[in-house]
TORKOL-4160 file (C-alpha; in steps of 0.2 Angstrom, whole numbers, padded with zeros to 4 digits, m for minus):
397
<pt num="1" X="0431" Y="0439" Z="0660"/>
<pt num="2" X="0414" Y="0445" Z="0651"/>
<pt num="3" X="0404" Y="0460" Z="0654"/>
<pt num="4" X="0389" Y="0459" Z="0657"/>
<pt num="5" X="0375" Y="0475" Z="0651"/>
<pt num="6" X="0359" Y="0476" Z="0659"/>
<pt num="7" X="0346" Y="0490" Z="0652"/>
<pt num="8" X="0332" Y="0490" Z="0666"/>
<pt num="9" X="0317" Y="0501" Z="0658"/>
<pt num="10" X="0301" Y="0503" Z="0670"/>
<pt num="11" X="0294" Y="0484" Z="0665"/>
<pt num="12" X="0309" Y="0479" Z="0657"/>
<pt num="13" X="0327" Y="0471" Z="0662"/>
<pt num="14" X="0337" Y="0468" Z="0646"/>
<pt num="15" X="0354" Y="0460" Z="0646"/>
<pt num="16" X="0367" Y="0453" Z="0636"/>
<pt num="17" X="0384" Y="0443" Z="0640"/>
<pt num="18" X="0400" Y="0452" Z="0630"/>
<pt num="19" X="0416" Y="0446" Z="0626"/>
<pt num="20" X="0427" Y="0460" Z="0630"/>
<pt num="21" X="0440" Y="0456" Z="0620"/>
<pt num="22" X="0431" Y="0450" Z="0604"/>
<pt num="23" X="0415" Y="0461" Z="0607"/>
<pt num="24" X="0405" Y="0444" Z="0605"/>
<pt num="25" X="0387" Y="0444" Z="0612"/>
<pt num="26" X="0389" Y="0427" Z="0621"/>
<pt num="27" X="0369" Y="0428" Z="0626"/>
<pt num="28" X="0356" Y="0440" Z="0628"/>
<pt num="29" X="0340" Y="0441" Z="0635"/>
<pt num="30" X="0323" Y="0452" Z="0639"/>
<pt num="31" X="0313" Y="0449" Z="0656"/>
<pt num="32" X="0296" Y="0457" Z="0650"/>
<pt num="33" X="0280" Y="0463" Z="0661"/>
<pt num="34" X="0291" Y="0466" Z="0675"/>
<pt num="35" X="0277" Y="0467" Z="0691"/>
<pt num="36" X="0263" Y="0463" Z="0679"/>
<pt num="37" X="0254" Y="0447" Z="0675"/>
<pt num="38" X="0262" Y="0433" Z="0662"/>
<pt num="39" X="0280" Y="0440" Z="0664"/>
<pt num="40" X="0292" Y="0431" Z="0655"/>
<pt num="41" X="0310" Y="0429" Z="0648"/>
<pt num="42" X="0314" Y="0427" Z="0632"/>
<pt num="43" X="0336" Y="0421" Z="0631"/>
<pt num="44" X="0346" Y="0414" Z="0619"/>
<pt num="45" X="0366" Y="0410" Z="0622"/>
<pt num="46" X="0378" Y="0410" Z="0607"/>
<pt num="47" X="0374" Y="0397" Z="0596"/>
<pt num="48" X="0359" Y="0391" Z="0605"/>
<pt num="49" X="0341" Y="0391" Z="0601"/>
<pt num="50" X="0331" Y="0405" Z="0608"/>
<pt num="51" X="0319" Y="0399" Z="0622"/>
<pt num="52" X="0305" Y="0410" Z="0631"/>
<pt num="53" X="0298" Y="0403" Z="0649"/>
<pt num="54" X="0286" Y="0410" Z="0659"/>
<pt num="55" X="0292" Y="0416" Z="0677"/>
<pt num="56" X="0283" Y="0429" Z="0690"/>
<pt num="57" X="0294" Y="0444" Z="0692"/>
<pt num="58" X="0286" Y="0456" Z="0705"/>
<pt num="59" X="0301" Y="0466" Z="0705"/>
<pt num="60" X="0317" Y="0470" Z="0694"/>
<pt num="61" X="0327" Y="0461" Z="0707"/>
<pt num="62" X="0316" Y="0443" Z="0705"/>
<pt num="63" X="0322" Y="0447" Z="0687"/>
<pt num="64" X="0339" Y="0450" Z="0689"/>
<pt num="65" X="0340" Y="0432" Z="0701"/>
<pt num="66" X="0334" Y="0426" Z="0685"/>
<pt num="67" X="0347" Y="0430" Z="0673"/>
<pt num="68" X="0359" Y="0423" Z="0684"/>
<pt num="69" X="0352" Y="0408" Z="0682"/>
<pt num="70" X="0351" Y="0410" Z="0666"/>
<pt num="71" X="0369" Y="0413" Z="0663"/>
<pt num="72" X="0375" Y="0399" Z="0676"/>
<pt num="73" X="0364" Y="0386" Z="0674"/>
<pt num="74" X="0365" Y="0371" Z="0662"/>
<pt num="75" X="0359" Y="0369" Z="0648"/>
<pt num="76" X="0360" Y="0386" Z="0646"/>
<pt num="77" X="0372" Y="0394" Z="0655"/>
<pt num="78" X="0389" Y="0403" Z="0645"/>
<pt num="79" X="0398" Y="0405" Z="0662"/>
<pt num="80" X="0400" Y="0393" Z="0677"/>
<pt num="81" X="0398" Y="0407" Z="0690"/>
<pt num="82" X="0396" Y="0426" Z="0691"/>
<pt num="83" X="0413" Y="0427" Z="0698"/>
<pt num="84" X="0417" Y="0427" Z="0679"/>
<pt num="85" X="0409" Y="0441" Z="0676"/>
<pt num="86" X="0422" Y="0457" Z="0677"/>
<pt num="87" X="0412" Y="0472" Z="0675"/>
<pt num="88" X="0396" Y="0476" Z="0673"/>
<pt num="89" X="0388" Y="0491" Z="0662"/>
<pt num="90" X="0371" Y="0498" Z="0669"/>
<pt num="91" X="0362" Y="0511" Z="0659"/>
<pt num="92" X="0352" Y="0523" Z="0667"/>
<pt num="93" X="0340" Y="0535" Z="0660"/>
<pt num="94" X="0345" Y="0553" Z="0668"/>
<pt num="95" X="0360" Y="0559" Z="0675"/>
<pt num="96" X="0353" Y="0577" Z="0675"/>
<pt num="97" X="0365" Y="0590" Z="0676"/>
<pt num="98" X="0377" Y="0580" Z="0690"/>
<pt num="99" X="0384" Y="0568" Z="0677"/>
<pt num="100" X="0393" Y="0574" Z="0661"/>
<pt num="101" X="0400" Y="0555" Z="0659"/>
<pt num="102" X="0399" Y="0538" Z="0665"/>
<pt num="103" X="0401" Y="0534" Z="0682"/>
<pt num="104" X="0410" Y="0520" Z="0693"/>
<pt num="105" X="0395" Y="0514" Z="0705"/>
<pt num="106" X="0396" Y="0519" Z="0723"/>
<pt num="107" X="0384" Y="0525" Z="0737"/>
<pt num="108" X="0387" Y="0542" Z="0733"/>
<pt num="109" X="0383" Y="0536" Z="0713"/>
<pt num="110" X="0366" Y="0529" Z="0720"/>
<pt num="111" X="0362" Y="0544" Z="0728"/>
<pt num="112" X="0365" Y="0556" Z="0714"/>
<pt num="113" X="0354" Y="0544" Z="0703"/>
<pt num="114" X="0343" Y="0545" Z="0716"/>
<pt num="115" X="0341" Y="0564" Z="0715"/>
<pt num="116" X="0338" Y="0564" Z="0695"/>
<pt num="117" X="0323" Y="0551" Z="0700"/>
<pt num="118" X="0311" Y="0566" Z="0697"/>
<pt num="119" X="0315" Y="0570" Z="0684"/>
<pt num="120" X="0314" Y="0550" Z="0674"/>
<pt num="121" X="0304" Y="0544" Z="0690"/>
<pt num="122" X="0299" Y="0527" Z="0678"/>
<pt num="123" X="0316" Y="0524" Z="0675"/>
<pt num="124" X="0329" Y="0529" Z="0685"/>
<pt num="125" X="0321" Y="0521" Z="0700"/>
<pt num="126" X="0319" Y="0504" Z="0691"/>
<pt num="127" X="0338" Y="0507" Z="0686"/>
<pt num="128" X="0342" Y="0510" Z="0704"/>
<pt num="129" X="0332" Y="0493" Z="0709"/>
<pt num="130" X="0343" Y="0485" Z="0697"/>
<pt num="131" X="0360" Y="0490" Z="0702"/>
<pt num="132" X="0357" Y="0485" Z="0720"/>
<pt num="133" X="0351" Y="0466" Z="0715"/>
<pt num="134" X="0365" Y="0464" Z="0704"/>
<pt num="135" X="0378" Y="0473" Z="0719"/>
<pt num="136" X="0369" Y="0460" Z="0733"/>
<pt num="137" X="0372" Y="0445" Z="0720"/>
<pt num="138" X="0391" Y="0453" Z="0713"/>
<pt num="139" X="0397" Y="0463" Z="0726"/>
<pt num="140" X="0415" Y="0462" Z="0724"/>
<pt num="141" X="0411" Y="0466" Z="0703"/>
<pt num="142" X="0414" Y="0485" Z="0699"/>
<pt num="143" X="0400" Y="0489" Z="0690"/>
<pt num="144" X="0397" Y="0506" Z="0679"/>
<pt num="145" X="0382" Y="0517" Z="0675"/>
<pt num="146" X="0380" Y="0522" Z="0658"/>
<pt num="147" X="0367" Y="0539" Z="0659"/>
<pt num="148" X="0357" Y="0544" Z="0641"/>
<pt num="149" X="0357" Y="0560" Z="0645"/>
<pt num="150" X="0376" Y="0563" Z="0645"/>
<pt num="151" X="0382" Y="0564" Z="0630"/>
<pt num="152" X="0372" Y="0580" Z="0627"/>
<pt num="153" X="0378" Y="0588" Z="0642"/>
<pt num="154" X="0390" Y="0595" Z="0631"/>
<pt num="155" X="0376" Y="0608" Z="0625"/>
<pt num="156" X="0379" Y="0626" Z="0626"/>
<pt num="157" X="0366" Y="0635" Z="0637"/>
<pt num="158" X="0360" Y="0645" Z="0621"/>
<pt num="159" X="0353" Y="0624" Z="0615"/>
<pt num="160" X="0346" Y="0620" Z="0633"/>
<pt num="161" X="0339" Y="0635" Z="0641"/>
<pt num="162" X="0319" Y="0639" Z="0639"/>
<pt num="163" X="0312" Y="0654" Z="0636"/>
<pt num="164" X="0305" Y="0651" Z="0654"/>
<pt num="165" X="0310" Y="0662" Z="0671"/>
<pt num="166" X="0328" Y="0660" Z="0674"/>
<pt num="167" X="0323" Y="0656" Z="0692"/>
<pt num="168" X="0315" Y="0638" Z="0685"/>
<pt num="169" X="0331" Y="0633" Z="0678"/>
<pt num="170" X="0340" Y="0638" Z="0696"/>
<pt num="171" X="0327" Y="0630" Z="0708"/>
<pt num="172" X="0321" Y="0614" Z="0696"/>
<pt num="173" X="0333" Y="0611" Z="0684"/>
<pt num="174" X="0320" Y="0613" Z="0668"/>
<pt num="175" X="0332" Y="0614" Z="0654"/>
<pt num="176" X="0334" Y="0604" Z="0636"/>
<pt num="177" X="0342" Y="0585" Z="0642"/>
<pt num="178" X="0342" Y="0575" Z="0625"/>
<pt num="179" X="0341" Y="0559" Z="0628"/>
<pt num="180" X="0345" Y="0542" Z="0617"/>
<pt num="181" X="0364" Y="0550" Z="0621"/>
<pt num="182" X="0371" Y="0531" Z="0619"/>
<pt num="183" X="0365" Y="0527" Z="0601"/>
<pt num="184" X="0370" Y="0545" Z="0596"/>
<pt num="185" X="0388" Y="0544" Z="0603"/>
<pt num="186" X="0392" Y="0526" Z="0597"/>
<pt num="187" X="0384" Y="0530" Z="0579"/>
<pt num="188" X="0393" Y="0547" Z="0577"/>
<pt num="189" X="0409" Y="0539" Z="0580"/>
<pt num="190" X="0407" Y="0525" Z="0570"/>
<pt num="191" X="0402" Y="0539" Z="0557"/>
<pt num="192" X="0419" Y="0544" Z="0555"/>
<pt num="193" X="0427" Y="0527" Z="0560"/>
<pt num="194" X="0419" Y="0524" Z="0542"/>
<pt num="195" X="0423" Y="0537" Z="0532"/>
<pt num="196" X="0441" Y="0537" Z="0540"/>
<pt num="197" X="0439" Y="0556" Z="0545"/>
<pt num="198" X="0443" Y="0564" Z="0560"/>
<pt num="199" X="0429" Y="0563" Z="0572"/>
<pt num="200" X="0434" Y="0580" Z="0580"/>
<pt num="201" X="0433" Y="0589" Z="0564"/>
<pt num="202" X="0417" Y="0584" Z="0560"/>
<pt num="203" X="0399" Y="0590" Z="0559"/>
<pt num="204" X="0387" Y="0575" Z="0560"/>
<pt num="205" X="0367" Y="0576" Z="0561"/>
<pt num="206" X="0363" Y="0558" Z="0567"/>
<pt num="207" X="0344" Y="0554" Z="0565"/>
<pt num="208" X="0338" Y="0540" Z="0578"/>
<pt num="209" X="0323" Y="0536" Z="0569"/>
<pt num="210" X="0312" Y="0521" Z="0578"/>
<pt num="211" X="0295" Y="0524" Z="0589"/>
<pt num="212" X="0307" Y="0533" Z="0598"/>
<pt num="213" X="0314" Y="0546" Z="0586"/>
<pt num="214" X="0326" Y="0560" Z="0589"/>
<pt num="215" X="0341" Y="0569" Z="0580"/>
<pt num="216" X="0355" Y="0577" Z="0588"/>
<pt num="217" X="0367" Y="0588" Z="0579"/>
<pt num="218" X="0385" Y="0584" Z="0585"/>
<pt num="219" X="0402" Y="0596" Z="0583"/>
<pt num="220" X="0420" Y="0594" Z="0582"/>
<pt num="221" X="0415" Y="0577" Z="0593"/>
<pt num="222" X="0403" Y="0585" Z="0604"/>
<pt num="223" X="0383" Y="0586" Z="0606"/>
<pt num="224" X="0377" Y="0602" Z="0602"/>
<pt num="225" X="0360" Y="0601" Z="0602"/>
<pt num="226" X="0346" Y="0588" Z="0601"/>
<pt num="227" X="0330" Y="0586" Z="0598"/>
<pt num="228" X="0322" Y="0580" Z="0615"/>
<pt num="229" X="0320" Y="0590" Z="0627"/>
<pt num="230" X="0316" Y="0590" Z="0647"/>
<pt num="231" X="0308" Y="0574" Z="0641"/>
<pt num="232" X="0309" Y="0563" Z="0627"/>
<pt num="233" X="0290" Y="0570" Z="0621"/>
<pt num="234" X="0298" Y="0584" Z="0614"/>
<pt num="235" X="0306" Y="0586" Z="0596"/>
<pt num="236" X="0300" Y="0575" Z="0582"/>
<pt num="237" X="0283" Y="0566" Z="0580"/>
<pt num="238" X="0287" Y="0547" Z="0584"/>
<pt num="239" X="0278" Y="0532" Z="0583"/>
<pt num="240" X="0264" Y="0537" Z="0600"/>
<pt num="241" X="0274" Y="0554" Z="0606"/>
<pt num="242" X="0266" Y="0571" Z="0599"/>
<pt num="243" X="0282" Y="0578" Z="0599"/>
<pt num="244" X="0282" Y="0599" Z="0597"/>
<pt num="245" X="0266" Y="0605" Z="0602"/>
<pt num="246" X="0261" Y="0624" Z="0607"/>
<pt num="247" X="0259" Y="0621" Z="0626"/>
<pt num="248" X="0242" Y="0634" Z="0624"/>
<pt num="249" X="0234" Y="0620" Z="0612"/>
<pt num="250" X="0235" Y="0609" Z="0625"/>
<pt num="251" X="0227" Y="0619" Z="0638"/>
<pt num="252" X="0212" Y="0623" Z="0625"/>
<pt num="253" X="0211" Y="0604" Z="0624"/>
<pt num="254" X="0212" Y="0601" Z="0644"/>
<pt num="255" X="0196" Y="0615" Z="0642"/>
<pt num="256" X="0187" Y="0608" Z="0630"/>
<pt num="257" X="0187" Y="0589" Z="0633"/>
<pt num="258" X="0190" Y="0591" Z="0652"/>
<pt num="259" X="0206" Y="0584" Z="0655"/>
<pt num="260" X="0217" Y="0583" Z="0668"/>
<pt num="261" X="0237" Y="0587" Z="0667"/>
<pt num="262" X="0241" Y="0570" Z="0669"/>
<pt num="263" X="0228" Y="0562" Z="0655"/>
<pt num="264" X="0233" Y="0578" Z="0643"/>
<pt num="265" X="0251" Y="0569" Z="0644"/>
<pt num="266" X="0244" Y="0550" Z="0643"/>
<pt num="267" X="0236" Y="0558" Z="0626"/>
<pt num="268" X="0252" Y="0567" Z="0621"/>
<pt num="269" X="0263" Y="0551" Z="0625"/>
<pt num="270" X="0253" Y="0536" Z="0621"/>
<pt num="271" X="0239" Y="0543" Z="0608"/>
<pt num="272" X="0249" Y="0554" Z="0598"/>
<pt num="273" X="0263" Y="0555" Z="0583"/>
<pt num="274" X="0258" Y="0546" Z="0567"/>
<pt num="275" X="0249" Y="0534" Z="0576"/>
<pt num="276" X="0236" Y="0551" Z="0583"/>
<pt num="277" X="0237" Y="0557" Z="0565"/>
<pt num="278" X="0233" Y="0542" Z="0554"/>
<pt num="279" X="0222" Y="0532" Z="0565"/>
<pt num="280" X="0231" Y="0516" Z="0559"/>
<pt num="281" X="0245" Y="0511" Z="0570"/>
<pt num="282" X="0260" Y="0516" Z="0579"/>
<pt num="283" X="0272" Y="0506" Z="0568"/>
<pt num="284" X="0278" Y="0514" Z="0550"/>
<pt num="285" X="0279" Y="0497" Z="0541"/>
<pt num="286" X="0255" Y="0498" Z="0544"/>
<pt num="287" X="0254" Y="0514" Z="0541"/>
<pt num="288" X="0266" Y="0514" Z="0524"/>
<pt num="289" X="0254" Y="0499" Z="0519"/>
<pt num="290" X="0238" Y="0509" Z="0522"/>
<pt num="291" X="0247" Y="0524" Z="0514"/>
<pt num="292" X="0248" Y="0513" Z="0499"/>
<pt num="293" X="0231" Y="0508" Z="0498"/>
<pt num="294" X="0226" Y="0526" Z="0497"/>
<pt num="295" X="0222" Y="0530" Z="0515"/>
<pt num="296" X="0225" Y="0550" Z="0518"/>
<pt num="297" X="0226" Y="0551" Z="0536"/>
<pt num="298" X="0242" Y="0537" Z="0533"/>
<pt num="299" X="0250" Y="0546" Z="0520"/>
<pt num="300" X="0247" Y="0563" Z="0531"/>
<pt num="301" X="0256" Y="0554" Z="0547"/>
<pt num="302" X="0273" Y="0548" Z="0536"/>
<pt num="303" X="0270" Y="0566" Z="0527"/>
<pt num="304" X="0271" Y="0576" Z="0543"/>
<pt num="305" X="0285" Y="0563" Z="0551"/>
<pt num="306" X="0297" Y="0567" Z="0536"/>
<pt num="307" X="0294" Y="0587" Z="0536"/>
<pt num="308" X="0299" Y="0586" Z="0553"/>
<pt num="309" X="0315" Y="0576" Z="0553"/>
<pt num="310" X="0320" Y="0588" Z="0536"/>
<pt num="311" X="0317" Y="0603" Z="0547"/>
<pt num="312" X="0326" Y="0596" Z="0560"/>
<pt num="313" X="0341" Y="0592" Z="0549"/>
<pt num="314" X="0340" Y="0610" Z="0541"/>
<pt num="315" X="0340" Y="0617" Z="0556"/>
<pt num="316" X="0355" Y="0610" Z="0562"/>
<pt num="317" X="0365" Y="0613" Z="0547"/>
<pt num="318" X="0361" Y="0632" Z="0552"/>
<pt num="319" X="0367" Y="0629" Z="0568"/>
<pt num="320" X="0385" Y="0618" Z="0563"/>
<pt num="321" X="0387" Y="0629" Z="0547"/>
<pt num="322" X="0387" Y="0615" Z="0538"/>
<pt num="323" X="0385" Y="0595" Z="0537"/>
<pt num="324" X="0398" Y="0582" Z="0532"/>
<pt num="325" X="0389" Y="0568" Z="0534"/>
<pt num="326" X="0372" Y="0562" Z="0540"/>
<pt num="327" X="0367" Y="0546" Z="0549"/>
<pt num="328" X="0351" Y="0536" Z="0548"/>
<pt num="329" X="0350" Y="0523" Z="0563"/>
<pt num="330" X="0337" Y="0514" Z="0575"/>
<pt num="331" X="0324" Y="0505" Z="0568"/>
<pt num="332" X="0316" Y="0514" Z="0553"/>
<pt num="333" X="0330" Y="0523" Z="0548"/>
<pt num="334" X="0342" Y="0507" Z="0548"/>
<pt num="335" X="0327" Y="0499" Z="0539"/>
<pt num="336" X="0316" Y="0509" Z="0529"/>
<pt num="337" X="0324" Y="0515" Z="0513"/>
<pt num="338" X="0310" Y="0525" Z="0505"/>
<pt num="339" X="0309" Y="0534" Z="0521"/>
<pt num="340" X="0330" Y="0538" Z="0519"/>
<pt num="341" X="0325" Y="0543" Z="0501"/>
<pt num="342" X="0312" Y="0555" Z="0502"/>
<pt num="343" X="0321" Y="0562" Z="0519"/>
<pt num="344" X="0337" Y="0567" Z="0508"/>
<pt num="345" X="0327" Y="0571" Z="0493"/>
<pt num="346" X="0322" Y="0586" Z="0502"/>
<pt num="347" X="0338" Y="0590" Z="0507"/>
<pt num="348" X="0345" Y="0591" Z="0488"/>
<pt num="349" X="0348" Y="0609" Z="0491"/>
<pt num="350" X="0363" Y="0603" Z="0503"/>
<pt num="351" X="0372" Y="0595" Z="0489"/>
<pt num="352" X="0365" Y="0577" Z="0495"/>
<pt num="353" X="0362" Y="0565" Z="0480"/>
<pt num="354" X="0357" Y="0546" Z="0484"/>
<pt num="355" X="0363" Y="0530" Z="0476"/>
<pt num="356" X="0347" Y="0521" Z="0476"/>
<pt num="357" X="0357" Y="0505" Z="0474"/>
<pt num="358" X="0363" Y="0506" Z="0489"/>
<pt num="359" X="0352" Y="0512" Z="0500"/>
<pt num="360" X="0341" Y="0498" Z="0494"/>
<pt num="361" X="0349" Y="0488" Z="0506"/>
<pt num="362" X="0342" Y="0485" Z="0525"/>
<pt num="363" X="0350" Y="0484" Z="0541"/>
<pt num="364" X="0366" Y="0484" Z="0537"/>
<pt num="365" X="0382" Y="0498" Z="0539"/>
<pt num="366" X="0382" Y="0506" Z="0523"/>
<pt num="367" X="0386" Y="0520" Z="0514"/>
<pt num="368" X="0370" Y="0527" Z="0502"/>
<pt num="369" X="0374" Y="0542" Z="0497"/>
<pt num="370" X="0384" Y="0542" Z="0479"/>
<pt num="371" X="0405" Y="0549" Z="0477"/>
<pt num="372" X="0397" Y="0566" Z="0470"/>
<pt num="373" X="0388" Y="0569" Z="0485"/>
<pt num="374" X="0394" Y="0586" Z="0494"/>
<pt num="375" X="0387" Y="0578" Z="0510"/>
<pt num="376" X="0390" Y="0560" Z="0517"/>
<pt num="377" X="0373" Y="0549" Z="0521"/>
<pt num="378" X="0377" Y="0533" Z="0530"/>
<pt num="379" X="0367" Y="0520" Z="0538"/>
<pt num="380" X="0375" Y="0514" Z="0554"/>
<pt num="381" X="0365" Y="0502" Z="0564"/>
<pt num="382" X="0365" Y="0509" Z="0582"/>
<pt num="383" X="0372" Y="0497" Z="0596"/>
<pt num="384" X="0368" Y="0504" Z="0610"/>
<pt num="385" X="0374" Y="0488" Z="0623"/>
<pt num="386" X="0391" Y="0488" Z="0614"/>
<pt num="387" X="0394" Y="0508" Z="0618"/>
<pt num="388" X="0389" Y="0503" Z="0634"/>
<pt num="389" X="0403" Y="0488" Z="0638"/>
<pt num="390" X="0416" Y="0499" Z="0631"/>
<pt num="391" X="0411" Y="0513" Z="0642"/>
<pt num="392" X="0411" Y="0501" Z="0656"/>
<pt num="393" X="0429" Y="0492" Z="0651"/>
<pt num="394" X="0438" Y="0509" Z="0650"/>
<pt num="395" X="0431" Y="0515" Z="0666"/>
<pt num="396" X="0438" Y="0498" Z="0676"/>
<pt num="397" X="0450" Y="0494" Z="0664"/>
């Protein structure tokens, strides 16, 4: 029997066939454009050649009829029915405060999902629309949702409160979330998996470093606080996201270029981070080549980008009393290795030394830091569907 994982964003349904036994991806695939002209599927099974078709997908469930086609059909079907199929692993954006773990899927699950939708209203209902195509095609297939947010609901109110009126927080719910929760479990773990230390006696700063970015500082095997907040704009500068902004510049900007709420948060969400700041592109790999021809606003962006993440890191060895080891995952940090290196330059103080060797290397699970080091740097490419199908199998067993 295989578990199947399905990632539904707002246009998106990802998925991906695993072995449960072997952890084997048997095939994976990416419906894109969901609801939006020229959708299409890009899929490749295990050994097979990747093939993209184009295919109109008004709604996540046209995509989700899709991938069973996919998956049973020939040539490229792995599996003969979705009867073979023994769990399935949905991840959903925000369980609020109602879900401290993963969840079995039931009507009283959907509705609590339900109540988190405004507070992730693109994602958790596209999660929602997802789980009840895939119930109407399986319904007899327990099936598990994986939330984002909870592995940071192990925060103490002192991380997630505002300095906002108590009564917000009681009527609202307006608090520190965290989100990315999945990558920074499975990578802490596997953090001390490597190192063969005791996961509960650690003190990990995990820095999920993509467009996305966010770092979360995890104690004794528990999230203690992270860096996004009620949303994932808050906390570092990212590849469109403005990250920390004084909320009273954006009203003098609302002011002065008369904006609305909603376009103030389309500038800070779509025309901000390093790409706002150098004017170039929203992916590091452009702006570390304009950087290198000499452009200033460039070398400004990936200036600002690494202050923040050191400050971050800094901050949370305050708040742990310490760091064992620190983890660099996600896209640039997996990937970029002058980025790593100029990151934990700045953190010399903390005893951190580099073997430039090894962190040379890209994309690949790895220790960089060298056997003086008085603080552990590794790079543990996150997996994020894997976490997911093991959450899944112990919850049905």
């Amino acid at each position: 029997m295989y578990t199947l994982v399905i990632n539904c964003g707002s246009s998106s349904l990802k998925f991906q066939l695993i072995n449960p036994e072997s952890e084997e991806v048997m095939a994976i695939g990416l419906c894109e454009r969901i609801g939006i002209e020229e959708s299409k599927v890009t899929y490749q099974k295990k050994g097979g050649e990747k093939s993209v078709l184009l295919a109109p997908m008004p709604t996540h469930k046209e995509a989700v009829i899709i991938m069973q086609k996919l998956l049973t059909d020939e040539p490229s079907g792995i599996i003969k029915s979705l009867k073979e199929v023994g769990a399935v692993g949905h991840r959903v954006a925000h369980g609020g405060e109602i879900f401290t773990s993963s969840a079995l899927i039931t009507e009283e699950t959907l509705k609590a999902i339900e109540e988190c939708c405004a507070l992730a209203p693109l994602h958790n209902p596209a999660s929602l629309t997802g789980i009840r195509a895939c119930m109407e095609l399986m319904p007899e297939t327990p099936m598990v949702a994986v939330f984002d947010t909870a592995f940071h609901q192990t925060m103490p109110e002192s991380s997630y409160l505002y300095g906002l009126p108590y009564e917000y927080y009681e009527k609202y719910k307006v608090r520190k979330y965290g989100f990315h929760g999945t990558s920074h479990s499975y990578v802490s773990k596997r953090a001390a998996e490597y190192l063969n230390r005791d996961y509960e006696a650690m003190k990990i700063v995990v820095c999920h470093l993509g467009n996305g970015s966010s770092i979360s500082a995890v104690k004794n095997g528990a999230s203690v606080d992270t860096s996004m907040g009620f949303t994932p704009l808050e906390g570092l500068l990212m590849g469109t996201r403005s990250g920390d902004v004084d909320p009273g510049a954006m009203q003098f900007l609302m002011n002065k270029e008369n904006l609305t709420i909603d376009e103030m948060l389309d500038v800070l969400n779509r025309k901000s981070g390093v790409l706002g700041i150098s004017g170039v592109s929203s992916d590091f790999r452009d702006i570390m080549k304009a950087a290198a021809e000499g452009n200033h606003r460039a070398q400004a962006a990936l200036d600002t980008f690494t202050y923040r993440v050191v400050k971050y890191i800094g901050a949370y060895a305050a708040a742990m009393g310490g760091i064992d080891a620190i983890v660099f995952t996600a896209g640039v940090g997996e990937n970029d290795g002058e980025m790593r290196k100029k990151i934990c330059h700045q953190l010399a103080f903390l005893g951190i030394d580099v073997n430039d060797e090894a962190n040379a290397k890209r994309g690949s699970e790895q220790l960089i830091s060298t056997a003086d080091s008085k603080v552990a740097v590794l790079v543990i490419p996150t997996n994020e569907e894997l976490a997911i199908a093991r959450e899944t199998i112990a919850l049905v067993g």
